[in-house]
C-alpha positions as CSV (number, residue, x, y, z in Angstrom):
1,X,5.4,-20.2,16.3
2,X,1.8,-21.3,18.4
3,X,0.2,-23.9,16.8
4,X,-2.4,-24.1,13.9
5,X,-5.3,-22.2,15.4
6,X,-8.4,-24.4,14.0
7,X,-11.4,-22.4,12.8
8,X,-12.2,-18.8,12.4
9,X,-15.6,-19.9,15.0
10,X,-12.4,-20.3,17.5
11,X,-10.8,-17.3,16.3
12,X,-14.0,-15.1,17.2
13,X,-14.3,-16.4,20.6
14,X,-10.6,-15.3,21.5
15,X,-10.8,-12.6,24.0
16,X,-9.5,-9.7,21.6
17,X,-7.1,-7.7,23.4
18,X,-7.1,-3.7,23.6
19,X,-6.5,-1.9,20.3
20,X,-4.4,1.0,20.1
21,X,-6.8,3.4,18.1
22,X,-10.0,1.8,17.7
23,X,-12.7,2.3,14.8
24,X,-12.5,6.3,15.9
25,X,-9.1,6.4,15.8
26,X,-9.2,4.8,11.7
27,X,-8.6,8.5,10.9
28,X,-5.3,8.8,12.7
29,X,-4.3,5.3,11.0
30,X,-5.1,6.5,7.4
31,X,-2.9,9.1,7.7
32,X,0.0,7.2,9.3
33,X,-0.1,5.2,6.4
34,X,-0.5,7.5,3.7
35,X,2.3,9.1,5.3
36,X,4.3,5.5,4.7
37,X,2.8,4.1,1.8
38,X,3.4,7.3,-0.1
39,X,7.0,7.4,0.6
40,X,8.8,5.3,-1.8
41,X,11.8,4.7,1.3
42,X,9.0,3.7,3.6
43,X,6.2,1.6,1.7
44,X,7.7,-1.4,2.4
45,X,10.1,-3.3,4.8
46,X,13.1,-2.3,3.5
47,X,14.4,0.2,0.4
48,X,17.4,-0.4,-2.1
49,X,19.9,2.0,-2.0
50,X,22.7,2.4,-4.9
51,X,25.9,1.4,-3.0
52,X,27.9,4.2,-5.2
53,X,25.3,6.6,-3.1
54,X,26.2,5.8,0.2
55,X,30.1,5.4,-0.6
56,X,29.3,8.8,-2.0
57,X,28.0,10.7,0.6
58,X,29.2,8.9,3.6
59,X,31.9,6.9,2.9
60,X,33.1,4.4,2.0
61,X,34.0,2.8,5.2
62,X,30.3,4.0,6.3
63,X,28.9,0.1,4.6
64,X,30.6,-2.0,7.3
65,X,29.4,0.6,10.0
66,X,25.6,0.3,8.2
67,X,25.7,-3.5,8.6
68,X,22.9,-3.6,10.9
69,X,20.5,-2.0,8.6
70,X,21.4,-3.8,5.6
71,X,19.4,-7.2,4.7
72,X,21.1,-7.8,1.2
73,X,22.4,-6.7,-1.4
74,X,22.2,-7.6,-5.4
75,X,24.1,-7.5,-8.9
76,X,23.1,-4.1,-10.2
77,X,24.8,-2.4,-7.4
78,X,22.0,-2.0,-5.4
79,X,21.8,-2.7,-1.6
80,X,18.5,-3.6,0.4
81,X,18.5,-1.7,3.3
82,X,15.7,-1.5,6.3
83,X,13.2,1.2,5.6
84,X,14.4,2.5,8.9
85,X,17.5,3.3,8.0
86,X,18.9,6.6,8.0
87,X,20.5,6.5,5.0
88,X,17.3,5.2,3.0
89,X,15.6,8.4,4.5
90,X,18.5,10.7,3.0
91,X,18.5,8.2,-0.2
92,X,14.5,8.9,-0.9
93,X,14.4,12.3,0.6
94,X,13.8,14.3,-1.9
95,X,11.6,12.0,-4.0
96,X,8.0,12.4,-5.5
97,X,5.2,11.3,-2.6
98,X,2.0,9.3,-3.3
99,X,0.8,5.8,-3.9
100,X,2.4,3.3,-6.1
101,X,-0.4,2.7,-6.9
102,X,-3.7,5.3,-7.0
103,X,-6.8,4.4,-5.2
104,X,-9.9,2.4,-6.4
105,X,-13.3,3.6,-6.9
106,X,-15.9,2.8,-4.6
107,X,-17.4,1.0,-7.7
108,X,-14.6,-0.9,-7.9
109,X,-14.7,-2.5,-4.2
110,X,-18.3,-3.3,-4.8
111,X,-17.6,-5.3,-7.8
112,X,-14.6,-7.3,-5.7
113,X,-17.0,-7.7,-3.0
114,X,-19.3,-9.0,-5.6
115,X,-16.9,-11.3,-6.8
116,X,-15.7,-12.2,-3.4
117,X,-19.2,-12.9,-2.0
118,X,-18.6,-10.5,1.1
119,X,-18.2,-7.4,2.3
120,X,-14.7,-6.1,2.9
121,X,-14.2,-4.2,6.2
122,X,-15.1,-0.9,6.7
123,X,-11.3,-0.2,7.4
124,X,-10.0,-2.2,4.7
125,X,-12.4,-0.3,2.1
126,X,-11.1,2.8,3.3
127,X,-7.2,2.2,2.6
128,X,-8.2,0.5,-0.9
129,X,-10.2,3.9,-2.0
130,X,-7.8,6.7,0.7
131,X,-4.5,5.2,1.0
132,X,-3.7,3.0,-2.6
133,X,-4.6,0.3,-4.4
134,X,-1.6,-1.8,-2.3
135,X,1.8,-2.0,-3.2
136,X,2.4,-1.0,0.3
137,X,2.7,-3.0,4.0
138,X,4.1,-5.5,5.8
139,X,5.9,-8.3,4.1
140,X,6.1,-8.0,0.5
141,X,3.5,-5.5,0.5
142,X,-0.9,-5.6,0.2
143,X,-2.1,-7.0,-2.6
144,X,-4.5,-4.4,-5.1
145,X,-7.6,-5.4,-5.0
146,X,-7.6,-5.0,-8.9
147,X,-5.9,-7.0,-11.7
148,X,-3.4,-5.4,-13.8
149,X,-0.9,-3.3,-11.7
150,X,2.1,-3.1,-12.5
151,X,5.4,-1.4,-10.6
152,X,7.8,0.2,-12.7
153,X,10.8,-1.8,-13.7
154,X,8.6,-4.8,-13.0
155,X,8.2,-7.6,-15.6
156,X,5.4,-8.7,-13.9
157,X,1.9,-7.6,-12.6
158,X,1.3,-6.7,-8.4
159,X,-0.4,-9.7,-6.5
160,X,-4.4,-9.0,-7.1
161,X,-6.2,-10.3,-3.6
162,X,-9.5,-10.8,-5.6
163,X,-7.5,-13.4,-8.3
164,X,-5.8,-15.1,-5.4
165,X,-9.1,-15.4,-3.5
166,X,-10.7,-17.2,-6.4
167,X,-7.5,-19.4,-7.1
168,X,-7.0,-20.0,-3.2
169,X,-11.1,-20.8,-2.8
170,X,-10.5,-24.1,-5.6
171,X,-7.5,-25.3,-3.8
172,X,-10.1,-25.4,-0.4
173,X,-9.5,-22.6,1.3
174,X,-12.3,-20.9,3.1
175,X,-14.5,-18.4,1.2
176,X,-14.0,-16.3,4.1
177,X,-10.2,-16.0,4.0
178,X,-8.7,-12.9,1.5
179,X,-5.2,-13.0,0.8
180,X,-3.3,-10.0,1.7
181,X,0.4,-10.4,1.3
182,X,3.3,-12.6,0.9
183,X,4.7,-13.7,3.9
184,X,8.0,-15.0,1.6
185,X,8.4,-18.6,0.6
186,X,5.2,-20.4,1.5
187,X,4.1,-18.3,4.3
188,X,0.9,-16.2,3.3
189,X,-0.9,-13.2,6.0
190,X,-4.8,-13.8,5.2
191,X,-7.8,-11.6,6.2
192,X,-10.6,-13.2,7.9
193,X,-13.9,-11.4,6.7
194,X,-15.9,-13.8,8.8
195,X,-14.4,-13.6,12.5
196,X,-15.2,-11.0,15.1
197,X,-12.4,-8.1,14.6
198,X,-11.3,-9.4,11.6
199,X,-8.1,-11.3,12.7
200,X,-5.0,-11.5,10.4
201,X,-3.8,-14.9,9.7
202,X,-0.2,-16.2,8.9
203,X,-1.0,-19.3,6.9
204,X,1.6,-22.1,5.6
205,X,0.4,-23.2,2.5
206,X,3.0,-26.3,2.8
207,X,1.5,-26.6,6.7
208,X,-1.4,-28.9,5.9
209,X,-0.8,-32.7,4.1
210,X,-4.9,-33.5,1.9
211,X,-3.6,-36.9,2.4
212,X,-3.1,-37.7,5.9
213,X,-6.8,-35.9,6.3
214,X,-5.8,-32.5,7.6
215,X,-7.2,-28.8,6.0
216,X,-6.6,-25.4,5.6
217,X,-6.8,-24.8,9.2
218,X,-3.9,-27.2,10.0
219,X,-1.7,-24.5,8.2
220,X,-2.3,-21.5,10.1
221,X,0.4,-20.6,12.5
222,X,-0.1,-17.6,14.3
223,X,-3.8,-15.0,14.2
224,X,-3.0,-11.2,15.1
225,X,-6.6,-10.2,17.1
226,X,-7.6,-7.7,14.0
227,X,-6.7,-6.3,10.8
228,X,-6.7,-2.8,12.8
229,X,-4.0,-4.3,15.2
230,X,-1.8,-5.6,12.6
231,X,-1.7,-2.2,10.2
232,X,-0.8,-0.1,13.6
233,X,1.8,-2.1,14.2
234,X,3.4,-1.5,10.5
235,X,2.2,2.6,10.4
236,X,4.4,2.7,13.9
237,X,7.4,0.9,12.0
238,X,7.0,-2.3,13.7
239,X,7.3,-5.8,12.7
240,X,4.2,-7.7,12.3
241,X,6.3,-10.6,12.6
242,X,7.7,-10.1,16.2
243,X,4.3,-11.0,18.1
244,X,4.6,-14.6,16.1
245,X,8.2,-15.1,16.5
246,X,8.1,-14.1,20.4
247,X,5.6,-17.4,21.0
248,X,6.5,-20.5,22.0
């Protein structure tokens, strides 16, 4: 990974690189992601798939061939396959469409921009109030932006950005930093709402030591240019985590 970039000043005097689809082409984007987030094989990552299924209806010799596509597998017969796969597309293919969660209000972004203390990006208001209230993206999937959602069979309530921003503001980090998704064990992607473009950052919330004098900032390992960048990359079935991995 690069090294902790130090400041979102520095971050908004990076060069940003060209976007594919810029602010005209939001339209485009919205609709790539409805189109993923809606799908209940495609909204995230990767999709479990009842092992009985696949033995089912390709064989049972078709798992070792599969092995590629699989990333795990648990107790209750289910295994975890990459939302790419073929056989998660012939798994979910005939199931319901739309959000996991619905959309919020326009109301309701004013009163977590209220709460927040600034204005969420015009992009980022439009997936809240188009696309879902999260529970769909990169990673473990975009927080909602309001408290209380639940996914069935869950025994606990979706990641609200707005409760991590006020819980992640008394532990010192910026004001200007919003939490959008898990990046699994202590790795966390973060909005900037203060730098030019909006940059995503991939924080380590074990990367800085209080003690020996370092900050926030000396946790942040890697800054895609915008928030615009890093959703295009996800709606085209990318990995948001191959521009990080591929620097030194």
């Amino acid at each position: 990974m690069t090294s902790p970039v130090h400041g979102d000043f520095e971050l908004s005097r990076q060069e940003l690189p060209a976007e594919p689809g810029a602010a005209e082409g939001d339209d485009t984007l919205i609709d790539m992601l409805c189109t993923r987030a809606w799908d209940p094989g495609r909204r995230f990552d990767t999709a479990p798939v009842p092992r009985s299924w696949v033995e089912e209806h390709f064989g049972p010799e078709h798992l070792e061939r599969m092995r590629s596509q699989t990333v795990g597998s648990s107790s209750n017969g289910m295994i975890v396959l990459k939302s790419q796969a073929e056989e998660a597309a012939a798994y979910f293919a005939d199931a319901p469409r739309g959000p996991l969660f619905p959309p919020v209000t326009p109301p309701e972004v004013e009163a977590a921009e209220d709460i927040i203390g600034r204005p969420l990006p015009t992009l980022l208001r439009r997936i809240y109030t188009e696309v879902g209230d999260g529970g769909f993206g990169p990673d473990g999937g975009l927080a909602a932006l309001t408290d209380g959602r639940r996914a069935p069979g869950d025994l606990i309530d979706w990641p609200c950005s707005i409760i991590r921003h006020e819980r992640d503001r008394t532990a010192g980090l910026p004001g200007s930093w919003l939490y959008l998704a898990s990046g699994g064990c202590t790795m966390q992607w973060h909005l900037s709402l203060l730098a030019a473009g909006n940059p995503v950052l991939l924080y380590d919330a074990d990367g800085w030591v209080p003690s020996w004098g370092e900050g926030p900032h000396d946790g942040l390992r890697h800054a895609t240019a915008s928030l615009r960048q890093w959703l295009w990359t996800w709606a085209n079935g990318g990995d948001v985590w191959a521009e990080a991995l591929s620097l030194p």
